[in-house]
PDB file of N, H, CA, C and O in Angstrom:
ATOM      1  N   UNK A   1       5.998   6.423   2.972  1.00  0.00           N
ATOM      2  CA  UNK A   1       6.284   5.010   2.812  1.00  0.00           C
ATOM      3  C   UNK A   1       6.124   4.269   4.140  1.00  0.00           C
ATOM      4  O   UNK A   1       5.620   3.147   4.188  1.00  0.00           O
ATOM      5  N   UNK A   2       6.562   4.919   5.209  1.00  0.00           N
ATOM      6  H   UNK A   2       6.972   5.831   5.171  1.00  0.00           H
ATOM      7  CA  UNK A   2       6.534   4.348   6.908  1.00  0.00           C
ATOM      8  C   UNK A   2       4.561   3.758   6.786  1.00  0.00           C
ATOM      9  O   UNK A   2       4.089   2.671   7.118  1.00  0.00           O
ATOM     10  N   UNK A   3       3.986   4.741   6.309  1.00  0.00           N
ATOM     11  H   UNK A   3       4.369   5.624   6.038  1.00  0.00           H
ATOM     12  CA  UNK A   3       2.844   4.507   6.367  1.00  0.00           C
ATOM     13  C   UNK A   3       2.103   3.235   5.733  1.00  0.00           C
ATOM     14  O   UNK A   3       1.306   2.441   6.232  1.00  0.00           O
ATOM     15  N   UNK A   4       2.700   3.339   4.349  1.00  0.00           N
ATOM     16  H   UNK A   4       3.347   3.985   3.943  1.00  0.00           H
ATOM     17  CA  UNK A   4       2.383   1.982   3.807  1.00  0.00           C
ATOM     18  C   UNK A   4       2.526   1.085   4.568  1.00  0.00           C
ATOM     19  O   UNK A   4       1.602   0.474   5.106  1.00  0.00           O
ATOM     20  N   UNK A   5       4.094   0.815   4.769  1.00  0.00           N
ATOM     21  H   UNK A   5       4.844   1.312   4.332  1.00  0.00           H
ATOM     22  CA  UNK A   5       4.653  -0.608   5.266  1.00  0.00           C
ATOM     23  C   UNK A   5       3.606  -1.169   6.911  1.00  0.00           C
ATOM     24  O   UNK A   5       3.386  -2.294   7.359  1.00  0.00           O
ATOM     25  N   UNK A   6       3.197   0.197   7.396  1.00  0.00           N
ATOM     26  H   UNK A   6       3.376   1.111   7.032  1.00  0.00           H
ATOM     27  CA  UNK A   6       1.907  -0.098   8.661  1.00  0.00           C
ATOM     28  C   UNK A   6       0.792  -0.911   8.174  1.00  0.00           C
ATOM     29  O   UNK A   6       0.281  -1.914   8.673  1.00  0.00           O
ATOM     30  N   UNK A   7       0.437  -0.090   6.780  1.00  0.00           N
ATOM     31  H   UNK A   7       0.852   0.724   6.374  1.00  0.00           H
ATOM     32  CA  UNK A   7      -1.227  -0.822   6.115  1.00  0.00           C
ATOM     33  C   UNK A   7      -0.922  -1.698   5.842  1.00  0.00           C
ATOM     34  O   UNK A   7      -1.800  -2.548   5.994  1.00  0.00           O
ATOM     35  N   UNK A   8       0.527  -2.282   5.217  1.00  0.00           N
ATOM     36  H   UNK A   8       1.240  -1.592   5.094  1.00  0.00           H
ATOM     37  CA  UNK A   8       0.938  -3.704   4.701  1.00  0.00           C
ATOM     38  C   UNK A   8       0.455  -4.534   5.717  1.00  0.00           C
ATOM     39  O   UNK A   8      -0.381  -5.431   5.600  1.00  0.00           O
ATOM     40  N   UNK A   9       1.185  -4.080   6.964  1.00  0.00           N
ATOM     41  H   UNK A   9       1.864  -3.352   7.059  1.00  0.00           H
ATOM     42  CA  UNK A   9       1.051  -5.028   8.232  1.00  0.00           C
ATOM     43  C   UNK A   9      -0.243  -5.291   8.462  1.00  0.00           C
ATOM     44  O   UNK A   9      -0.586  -6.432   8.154  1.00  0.00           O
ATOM     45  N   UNK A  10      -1.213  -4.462   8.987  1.00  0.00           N
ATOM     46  H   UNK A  10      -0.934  -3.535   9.237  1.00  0.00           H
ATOM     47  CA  UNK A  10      -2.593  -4.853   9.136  1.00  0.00           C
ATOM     48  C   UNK A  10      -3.024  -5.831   7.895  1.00  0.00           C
ATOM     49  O   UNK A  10      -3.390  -6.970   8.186  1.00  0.00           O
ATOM     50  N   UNK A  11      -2.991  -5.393   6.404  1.00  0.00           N
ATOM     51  H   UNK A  11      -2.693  -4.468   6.168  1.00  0.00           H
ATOM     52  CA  UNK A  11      -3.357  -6.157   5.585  1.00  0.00           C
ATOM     53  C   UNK A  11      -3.138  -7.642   5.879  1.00  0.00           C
ATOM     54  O   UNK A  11      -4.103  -8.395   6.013  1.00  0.00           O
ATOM     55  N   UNK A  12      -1.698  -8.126   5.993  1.00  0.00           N
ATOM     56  H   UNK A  12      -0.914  -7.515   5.884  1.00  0.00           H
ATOM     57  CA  UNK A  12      -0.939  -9.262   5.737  1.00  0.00           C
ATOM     58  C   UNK A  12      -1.535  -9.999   7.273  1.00  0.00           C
ATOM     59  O   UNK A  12      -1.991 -11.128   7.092  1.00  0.00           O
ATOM     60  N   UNK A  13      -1.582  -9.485   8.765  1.00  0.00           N
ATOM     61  H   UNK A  13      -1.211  -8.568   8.911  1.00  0.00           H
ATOM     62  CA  UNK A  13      -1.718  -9.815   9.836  1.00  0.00           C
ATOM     63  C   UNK A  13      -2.810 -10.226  10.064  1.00  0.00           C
ATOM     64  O   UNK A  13      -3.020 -11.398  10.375  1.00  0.00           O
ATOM     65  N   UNK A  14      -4.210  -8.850   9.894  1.00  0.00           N
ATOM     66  H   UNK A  14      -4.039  -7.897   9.642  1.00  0.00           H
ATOM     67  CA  UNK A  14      -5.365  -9.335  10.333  1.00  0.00           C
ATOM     68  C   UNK A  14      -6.436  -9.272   8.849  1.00  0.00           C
ATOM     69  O   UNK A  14      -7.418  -8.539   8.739  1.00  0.00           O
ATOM     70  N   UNK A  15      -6.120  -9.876   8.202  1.00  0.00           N
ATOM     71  H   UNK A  15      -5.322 -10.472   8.292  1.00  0.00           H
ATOM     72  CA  UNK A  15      -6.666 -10.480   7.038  1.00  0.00           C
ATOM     73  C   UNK A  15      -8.296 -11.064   7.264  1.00  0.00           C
ATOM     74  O   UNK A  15      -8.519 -12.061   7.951  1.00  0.00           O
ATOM     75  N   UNK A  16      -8.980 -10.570   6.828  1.00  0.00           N
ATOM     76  H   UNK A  16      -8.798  -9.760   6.270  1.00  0.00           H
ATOM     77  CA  UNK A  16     -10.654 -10.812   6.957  1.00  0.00           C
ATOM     78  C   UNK A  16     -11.446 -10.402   8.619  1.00  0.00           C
ATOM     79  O   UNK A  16     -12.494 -10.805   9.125  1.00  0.00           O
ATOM     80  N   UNK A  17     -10.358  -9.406   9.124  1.00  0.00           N
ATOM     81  H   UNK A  17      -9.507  -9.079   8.713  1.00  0.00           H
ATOM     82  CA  UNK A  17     -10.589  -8.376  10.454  1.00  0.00           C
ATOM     83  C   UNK A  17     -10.053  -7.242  10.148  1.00  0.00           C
ATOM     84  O   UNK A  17      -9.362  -6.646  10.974  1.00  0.00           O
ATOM     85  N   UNK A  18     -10.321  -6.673   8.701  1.00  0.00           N
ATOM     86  H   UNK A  18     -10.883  -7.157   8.030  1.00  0.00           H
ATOM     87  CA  UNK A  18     -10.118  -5.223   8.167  1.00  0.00           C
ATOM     88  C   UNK A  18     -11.080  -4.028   8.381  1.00  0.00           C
ATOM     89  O   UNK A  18     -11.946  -4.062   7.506  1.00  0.00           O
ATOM     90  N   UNK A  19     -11.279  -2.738   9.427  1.00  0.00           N
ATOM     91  H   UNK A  19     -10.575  -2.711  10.137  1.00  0.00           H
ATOM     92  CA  UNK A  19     -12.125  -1.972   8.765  1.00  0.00           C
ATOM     93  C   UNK A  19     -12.319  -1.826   7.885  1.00  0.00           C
ATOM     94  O   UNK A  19     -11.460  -1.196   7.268  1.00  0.00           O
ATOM     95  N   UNK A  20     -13.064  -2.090   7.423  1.00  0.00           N
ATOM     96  H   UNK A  20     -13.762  -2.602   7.924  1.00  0.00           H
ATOM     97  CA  UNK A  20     -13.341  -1.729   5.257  1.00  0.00           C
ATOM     98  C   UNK A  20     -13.279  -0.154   5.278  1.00  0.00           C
ATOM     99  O   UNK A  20     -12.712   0.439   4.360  1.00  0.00           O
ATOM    100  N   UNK A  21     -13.877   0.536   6.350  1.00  0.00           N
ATOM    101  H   UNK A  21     -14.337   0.054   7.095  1.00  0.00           H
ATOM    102  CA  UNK A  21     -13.850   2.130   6.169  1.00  0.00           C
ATOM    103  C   UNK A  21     -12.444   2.441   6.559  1.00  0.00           C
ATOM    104  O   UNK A  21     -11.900   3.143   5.706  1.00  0.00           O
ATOM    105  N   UNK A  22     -11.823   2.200   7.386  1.00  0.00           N
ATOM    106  H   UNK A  22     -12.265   1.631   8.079  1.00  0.00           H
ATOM    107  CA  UNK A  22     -10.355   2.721   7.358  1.00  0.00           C
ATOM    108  C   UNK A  22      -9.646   2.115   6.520  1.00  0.00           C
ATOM    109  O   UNK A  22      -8.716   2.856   6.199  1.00  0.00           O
ATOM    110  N   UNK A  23      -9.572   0.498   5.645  1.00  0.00           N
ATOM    111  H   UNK A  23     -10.327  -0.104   5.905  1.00  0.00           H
ATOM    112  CA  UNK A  23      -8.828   0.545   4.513  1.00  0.00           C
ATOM    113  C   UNK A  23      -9.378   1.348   3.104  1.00  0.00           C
ATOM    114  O   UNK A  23      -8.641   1.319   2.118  1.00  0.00           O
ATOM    115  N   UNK A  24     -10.603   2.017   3.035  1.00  0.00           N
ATOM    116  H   UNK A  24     -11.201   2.040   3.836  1.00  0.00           H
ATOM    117  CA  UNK A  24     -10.753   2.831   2.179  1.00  0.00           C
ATOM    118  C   UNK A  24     -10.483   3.812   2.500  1.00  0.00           C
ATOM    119  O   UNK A  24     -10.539   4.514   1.491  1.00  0.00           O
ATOM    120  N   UNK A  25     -10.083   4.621   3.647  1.00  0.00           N
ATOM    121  H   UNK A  25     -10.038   4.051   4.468  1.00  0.00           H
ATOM    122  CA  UNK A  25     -10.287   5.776   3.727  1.00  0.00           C
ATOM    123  C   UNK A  25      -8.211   6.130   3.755  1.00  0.00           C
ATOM    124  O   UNK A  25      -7.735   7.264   3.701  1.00  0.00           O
ATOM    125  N   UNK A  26      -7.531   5.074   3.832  1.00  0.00           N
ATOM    126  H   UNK A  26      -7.918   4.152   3.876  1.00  0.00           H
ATOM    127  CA  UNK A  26      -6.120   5.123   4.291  1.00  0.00           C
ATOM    128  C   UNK A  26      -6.008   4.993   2.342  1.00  0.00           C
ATOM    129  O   UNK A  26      -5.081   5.635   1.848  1.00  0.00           O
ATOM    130  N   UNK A  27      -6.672   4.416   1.631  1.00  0.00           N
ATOM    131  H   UNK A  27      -7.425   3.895   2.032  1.00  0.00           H
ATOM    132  CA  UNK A  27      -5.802   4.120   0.889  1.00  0.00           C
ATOM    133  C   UNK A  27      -6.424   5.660  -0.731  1.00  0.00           C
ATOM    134  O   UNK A  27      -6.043   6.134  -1.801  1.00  0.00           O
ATOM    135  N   UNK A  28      -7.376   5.722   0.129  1.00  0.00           N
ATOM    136  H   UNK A  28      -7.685   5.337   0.998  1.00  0.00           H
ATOM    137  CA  UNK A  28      -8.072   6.968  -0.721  1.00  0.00           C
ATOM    138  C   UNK A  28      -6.934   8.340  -0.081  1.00  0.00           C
ATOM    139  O   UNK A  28      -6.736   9.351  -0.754  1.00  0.00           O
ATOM    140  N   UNK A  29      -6.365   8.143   1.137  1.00  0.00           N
ATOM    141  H   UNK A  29      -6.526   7.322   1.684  1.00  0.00           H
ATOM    142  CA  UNK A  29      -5.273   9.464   1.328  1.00  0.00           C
ATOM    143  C   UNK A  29      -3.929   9.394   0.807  1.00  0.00           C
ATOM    144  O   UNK A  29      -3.237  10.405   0.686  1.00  0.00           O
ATOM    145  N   UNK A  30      -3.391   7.817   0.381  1.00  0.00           N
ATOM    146  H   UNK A  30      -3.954   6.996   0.480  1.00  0.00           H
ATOM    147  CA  UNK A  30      -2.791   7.700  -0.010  1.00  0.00           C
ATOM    148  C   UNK A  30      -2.052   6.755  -0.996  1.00  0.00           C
ATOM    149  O   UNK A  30      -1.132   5.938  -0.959  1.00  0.00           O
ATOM    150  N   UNK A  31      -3.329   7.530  -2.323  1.00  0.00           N
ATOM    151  H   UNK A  31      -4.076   8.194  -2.353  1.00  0.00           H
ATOM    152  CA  UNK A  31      -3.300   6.795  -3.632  1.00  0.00           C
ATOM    153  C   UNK A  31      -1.757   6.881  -4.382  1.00  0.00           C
ATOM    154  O   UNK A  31      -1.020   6.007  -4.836  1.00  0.00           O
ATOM    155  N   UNK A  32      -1.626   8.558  -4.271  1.00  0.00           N
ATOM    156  H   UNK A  32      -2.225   9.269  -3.902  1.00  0.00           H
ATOM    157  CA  UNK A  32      -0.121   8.872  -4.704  1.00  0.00           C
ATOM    158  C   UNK A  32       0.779   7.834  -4.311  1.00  0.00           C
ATOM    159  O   UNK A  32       1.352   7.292  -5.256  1.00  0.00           O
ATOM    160  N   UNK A  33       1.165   7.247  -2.718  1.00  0.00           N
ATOM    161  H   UNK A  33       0.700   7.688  -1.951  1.00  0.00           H
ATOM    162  CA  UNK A  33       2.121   6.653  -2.720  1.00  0.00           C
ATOM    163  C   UNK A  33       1.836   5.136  -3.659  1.00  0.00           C
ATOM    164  O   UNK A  33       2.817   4.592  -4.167  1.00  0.00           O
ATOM    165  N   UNK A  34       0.739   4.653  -3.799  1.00  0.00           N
ATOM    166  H   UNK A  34      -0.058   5.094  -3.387  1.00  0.00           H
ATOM    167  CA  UNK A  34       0.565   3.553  -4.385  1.00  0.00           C
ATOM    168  C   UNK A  34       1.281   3.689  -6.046  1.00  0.00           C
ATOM    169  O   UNK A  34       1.801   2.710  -6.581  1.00  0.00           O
ATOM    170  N   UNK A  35       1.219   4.764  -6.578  1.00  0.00           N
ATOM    171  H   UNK A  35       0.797   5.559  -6.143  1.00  0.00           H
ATOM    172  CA  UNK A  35       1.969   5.489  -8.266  1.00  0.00           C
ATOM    173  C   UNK A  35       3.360   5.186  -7.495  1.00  0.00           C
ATOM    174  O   UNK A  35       4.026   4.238  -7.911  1.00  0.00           O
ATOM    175  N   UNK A  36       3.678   5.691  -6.757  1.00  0.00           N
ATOM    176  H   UNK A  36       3.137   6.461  -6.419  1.00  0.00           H
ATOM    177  CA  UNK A  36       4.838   5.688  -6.423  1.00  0.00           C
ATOM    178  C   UNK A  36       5.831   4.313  -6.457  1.00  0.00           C
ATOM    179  O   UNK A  36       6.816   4.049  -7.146  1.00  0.00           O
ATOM    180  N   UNK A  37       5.159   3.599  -5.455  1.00  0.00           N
ATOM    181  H   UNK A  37       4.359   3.813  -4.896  1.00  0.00           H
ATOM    182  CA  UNK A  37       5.618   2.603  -5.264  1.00  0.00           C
ATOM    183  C   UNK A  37       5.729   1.481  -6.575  1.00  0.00           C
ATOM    184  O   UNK A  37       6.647   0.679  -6.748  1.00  0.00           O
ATOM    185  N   UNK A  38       4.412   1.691  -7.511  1.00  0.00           N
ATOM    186  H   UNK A  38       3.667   2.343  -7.370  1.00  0.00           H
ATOM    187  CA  UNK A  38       4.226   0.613  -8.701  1.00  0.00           C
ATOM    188  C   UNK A  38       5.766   1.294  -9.562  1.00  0.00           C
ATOM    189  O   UNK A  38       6.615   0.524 -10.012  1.00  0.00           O
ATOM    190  N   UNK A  39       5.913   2.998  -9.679  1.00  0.00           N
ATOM    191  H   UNK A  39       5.224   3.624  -9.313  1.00  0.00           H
ATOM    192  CA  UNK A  39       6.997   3.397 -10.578  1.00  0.00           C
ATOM    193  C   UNK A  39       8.178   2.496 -10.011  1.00  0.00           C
ATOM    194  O   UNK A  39       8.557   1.619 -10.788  1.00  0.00           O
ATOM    195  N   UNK A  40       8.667   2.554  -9.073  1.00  0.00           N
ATOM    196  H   UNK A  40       8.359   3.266  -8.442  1.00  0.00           H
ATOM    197  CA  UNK A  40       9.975   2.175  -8.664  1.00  0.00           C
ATOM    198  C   UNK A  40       9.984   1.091  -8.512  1.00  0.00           C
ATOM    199  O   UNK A  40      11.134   0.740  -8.247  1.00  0.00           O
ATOM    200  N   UNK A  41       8.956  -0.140  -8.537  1.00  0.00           N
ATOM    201  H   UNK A  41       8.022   0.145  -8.752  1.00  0.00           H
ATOM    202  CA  UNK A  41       9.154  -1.173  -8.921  1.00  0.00           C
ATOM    203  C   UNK A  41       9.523  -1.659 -10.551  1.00  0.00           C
ATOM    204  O   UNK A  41      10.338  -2.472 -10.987  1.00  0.00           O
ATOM    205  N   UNK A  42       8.476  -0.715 -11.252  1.00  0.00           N
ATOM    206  H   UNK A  42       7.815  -0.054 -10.898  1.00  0.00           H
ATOM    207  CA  UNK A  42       8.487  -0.778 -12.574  1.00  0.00           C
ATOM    208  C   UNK A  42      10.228  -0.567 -13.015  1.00  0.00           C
ATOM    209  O   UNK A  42      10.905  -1.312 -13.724  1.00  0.00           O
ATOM    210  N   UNK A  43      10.577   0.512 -12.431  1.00  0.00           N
ATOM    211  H   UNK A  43      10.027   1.117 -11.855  1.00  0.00           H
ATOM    212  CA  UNK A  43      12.035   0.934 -12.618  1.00  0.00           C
ATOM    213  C   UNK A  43      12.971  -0.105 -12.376  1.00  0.00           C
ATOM    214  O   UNK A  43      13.826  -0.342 -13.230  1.00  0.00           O
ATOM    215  N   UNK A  44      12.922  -0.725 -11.371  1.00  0.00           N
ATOM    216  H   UNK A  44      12.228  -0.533 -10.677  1.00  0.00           H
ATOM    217  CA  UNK A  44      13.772  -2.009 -11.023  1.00  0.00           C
ATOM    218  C   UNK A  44      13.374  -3.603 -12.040  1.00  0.00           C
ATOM    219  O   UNK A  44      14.180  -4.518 -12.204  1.00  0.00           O
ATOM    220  N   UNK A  45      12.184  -3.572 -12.505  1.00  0.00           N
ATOM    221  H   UNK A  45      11.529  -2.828 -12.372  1.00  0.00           H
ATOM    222  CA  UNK A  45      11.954  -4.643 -13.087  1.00  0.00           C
ATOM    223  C   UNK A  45      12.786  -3.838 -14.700  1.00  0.00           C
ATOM    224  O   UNK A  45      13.799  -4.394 -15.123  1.00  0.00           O
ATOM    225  N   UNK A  46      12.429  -2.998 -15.197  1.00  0.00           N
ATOM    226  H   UNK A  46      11.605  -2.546 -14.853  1.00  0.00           H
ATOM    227  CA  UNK A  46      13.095  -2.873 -16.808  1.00  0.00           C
ATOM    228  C   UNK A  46      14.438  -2.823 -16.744  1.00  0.00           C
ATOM    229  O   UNK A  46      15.028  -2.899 -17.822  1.00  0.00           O
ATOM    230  N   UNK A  47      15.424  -2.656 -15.224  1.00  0.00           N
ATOM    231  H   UNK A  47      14.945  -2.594 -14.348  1.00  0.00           H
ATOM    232  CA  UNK A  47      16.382  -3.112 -15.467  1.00  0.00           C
ATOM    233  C   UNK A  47      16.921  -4.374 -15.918  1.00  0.00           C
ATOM    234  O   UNK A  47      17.969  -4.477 -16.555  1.00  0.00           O
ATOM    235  N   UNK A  48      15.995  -5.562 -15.485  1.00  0.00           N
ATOM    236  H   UNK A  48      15.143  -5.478 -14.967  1.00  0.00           H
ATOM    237  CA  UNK A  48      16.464  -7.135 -16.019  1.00  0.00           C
ATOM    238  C   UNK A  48      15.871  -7.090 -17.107  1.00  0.00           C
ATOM    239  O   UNK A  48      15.923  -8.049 -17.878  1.00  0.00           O
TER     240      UNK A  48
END
């Protein structure tokens, strides 16, 4: 998750100054956490 919240940052910060090969290659190592993260949102939204 530490890792995400890094790619968040680059995403959100330098926005249209992205390696395209390191945001494919970060997010191709870590597709799992992306399941992850959508479940436990999902989990918190069917509570309301």
């Amino acid at each position: 998750m530490k890792n995400m919240k890094g790619f968040r940052n680059i995403v959100v910060y330098r926005y249209g100054k992205i390696d395209d090969e390191f945001a494919y290659t970060f997010m191709k190592e870590n597709i799992n956490n992306f399941d992850n993260i959508l479940r436990c949102v999902e989990g918190i939204m069917d509570k309301y």
